[in-house]
C-alpha positions as CSV (number, residue, x, y, z in Angstrom):
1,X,10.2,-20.0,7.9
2,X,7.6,-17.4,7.9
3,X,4.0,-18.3,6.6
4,X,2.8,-17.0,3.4
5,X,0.1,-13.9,3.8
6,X,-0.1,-13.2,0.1
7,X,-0.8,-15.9,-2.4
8,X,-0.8,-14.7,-6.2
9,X,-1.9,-18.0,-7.8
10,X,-2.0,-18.1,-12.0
11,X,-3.3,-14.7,-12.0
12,X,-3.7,-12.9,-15.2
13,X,-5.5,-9.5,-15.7
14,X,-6.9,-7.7,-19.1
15,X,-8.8,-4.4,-19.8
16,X,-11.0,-4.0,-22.8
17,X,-10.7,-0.9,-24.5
18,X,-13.8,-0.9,-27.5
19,X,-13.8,-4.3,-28.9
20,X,-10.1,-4.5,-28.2
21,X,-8.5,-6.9,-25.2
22,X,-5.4,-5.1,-23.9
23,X,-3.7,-7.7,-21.7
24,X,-1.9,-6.3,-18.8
25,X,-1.1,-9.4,-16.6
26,X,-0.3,-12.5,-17.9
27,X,-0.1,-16.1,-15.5
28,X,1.1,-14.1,-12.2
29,X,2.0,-16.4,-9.2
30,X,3.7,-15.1,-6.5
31,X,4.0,-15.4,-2.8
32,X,4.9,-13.0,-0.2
33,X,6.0,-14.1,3.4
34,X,4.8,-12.5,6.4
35,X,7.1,-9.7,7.2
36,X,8.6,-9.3,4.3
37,X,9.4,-5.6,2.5
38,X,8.8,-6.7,-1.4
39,X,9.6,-4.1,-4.4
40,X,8.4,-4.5,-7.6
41,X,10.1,-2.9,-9.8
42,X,9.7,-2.9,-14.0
43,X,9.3,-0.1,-16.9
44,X,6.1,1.5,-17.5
45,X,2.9,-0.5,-18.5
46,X,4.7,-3.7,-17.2
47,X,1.8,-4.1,-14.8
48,X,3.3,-3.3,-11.7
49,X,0.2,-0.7,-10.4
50,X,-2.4,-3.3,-12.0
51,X,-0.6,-6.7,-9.5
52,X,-0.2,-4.2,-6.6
53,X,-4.2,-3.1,-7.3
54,X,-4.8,-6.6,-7.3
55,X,-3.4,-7.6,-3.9
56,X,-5.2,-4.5,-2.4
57,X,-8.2,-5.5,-3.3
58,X,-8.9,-2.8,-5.7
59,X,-9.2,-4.1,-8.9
60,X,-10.4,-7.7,-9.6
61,X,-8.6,-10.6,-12.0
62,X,-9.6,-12.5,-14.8
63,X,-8.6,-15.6,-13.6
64,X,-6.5,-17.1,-10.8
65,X,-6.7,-17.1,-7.4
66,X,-5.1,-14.2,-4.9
67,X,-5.1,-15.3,-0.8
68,X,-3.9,-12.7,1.7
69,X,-3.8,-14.3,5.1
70,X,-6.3,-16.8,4.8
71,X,-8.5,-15.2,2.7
72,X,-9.2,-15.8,-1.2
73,X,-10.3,-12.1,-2.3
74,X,-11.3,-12.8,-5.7
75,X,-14.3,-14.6,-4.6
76,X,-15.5,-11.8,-1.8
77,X,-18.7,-9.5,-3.2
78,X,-18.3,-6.2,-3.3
79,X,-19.5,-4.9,-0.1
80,X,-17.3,-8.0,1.8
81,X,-15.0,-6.7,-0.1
82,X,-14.7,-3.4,0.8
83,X,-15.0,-4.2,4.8
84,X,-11.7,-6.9,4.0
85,X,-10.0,-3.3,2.9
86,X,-11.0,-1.5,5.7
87,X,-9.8,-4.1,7.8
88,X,-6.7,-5.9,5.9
89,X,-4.7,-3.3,3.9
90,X,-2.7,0.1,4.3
91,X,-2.4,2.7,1.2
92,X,0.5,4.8,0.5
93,X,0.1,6.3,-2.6
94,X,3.0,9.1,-4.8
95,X,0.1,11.8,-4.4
96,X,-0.7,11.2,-1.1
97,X,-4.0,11.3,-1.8
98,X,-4.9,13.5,1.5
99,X,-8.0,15.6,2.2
100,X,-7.1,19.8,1.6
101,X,-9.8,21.1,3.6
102,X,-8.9,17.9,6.9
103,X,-6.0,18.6,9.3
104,X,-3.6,15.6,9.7
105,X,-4.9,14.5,12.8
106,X,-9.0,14.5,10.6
107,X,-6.8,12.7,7.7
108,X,-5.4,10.1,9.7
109,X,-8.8,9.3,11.5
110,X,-10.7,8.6,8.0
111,X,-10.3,5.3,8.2
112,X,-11.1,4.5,11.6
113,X,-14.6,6.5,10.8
114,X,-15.6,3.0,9.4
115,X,-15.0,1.2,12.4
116,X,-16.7,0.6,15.9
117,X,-14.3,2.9,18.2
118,X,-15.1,5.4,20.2
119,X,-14.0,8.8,19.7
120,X,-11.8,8.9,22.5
121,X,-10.2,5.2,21.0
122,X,-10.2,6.7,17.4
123,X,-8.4,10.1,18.8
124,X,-5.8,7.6,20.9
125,X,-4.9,5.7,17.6
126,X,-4.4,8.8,15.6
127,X,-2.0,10.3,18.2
128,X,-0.6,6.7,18.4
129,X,0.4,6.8,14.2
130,X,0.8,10.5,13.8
131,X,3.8,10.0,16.8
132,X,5.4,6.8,14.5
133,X,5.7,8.6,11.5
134,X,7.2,11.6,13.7
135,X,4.4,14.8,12.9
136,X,3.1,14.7,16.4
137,X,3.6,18.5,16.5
138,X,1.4,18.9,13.2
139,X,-1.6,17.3,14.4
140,X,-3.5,20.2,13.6
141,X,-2.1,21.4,10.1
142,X,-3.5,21.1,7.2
143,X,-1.4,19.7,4.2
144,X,-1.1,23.1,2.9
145,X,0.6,23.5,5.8
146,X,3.1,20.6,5.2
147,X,6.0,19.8,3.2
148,X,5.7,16.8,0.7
149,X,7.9,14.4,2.8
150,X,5.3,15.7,6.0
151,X,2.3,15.5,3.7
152,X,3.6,11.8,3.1
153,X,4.0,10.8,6.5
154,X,0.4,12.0,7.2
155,X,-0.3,9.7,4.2
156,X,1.7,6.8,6.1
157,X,-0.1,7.7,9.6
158,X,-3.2,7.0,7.8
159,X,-2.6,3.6,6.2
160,X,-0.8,1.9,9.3
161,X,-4.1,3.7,12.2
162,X,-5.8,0.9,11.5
163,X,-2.9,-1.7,12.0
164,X,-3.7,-3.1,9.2
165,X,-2.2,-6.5,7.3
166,X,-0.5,-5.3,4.8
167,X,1.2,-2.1,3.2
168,X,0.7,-1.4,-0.4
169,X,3.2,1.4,-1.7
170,X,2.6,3.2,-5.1
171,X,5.7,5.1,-5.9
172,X,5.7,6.6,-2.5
173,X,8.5,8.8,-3.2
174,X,8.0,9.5,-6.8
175,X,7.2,13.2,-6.0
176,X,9.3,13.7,-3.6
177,X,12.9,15.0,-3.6
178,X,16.2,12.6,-2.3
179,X,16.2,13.7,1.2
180,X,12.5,13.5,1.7
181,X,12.4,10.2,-0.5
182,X,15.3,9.1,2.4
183,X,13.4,9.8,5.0
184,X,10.0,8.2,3.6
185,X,11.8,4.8,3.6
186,X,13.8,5.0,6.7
187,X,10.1,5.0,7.8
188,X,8.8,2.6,5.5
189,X,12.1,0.5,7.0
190,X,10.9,0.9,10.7
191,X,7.6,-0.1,9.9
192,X,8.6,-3.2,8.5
193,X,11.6,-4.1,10.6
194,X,10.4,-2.4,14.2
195,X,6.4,-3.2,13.6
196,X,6.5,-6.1,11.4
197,X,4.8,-4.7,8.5
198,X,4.2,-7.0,5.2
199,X,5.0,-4.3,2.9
200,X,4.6,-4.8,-1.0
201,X,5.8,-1.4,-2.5
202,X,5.9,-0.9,-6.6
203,X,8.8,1.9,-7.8
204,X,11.0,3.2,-10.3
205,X,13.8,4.0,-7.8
206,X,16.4,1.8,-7.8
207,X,17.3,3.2,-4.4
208,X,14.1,2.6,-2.9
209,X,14.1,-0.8,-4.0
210,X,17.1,-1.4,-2.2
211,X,15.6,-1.2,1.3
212,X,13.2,-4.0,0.3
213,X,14.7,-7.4,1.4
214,X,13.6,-8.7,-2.2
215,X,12.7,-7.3,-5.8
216,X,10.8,-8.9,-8.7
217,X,10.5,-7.7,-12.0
218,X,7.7,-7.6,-14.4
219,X,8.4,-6.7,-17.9
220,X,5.5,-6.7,-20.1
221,X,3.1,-8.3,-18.0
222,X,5.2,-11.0,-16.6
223,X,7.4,-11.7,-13.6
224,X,11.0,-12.3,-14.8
225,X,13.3,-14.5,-12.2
């Protein structure tokens, strides 16, 4: 059995709006093995974004307790936070969310900026995840440059330079078109099955989902068996 690297334990999760509570997340417990390629799947404003933020790091609960290998986020400060990102978790997002005016090769290196390597290291690490996700030739393009599925896979070089514990996966083929979406999770695929990537990925696509090796469902703010 593998161990369990993310522990969502009685979770919930509510945004005030004015005077009024919006409840998005309601009593969340979930665990995630190490290794495995989880989708989450449910309509709009089912919470999916707000558990996957969660996990990440990026937004905080209200209650409950969330663990990812070995460590219980909720109660880190802000700053410790922040380094647990740096150093824990991966993000692929349906924008890709990449620098215009950065090559891939500067894009992919962000990260690593806010470590201790060398330049020679960080440059070795780059070439290392720009080869994986197969743009080794585009190094030096800028994503205007790029197609969306390339613009992705610079996206995906940056998230796995650091080697980091986990992949989180918003919509990462919302924008992109069938062949291109294909080709983004053949990747996502190899990362988890060739690299061992823990990859929690939320989508729409029932076709994506079916790479993961398991799905869960939230409608309205709660997991449904």
């Amino acid at each position: 059995m593998a161990d369990t690297i993310v522990q969502v334990h009685d979770v919930s999760k509510s945004y005030h709006r004015d005077s009024i509570e919006i409840p998005v997340l309601q009593n969340i417990t979930l665990d995630v093995p190490e290794g495995e390629f989880l989708a989450l799947m449910g309509p709009s404003g089912s919470g999916k974004t707000t558990l996957l933020n969660l996990i990440a790091g990026i937004d905080r609960p209200n209650n409950g307790s969330i663990n990812v290998a070995g460590t219980n986020i909720v109660q880190l400060g802000e700053s410790a936070l922040a380094q647990w990102r740096s150093r824990h978790v991966g993000f692929v997002f349906q924008f890709y969310n990449l620098m215009p005016v950065l090559t891939a090769f500067e894009n992919v290196e962000l990260p690593l900026l806010l470590t201790h390597l060398s330049k020679k290291e960080r440059k070795e690490h780059v070439e290392t995840a720009l080869n994986v996700v197969g743009l080794a030739d585009r190094i030096h393009h800028y994503p205007k440059q790029l197609s969306g599925g390339q613009e992705q896979r610079v996206a995906i070089a940056r998230a796995i330079v650091t080697d980091p514990t986990i992949i989180v996966a918003d919509e990462p083929t919302g924008d992109l078109d069938k062949k291109s979406a294909d080709e983004i999770l053949l990747l996502m695929e190899r990362l988890n099955g060739e690299f061992k990537k823990t990859i929690v990925m939320v989508t729409h696509d029932p076709r994506a989902a079916e790479r993961a090796h398991k799905t869960q469902h939230l409608e309205k703010g709660e997991l449904i068996q």
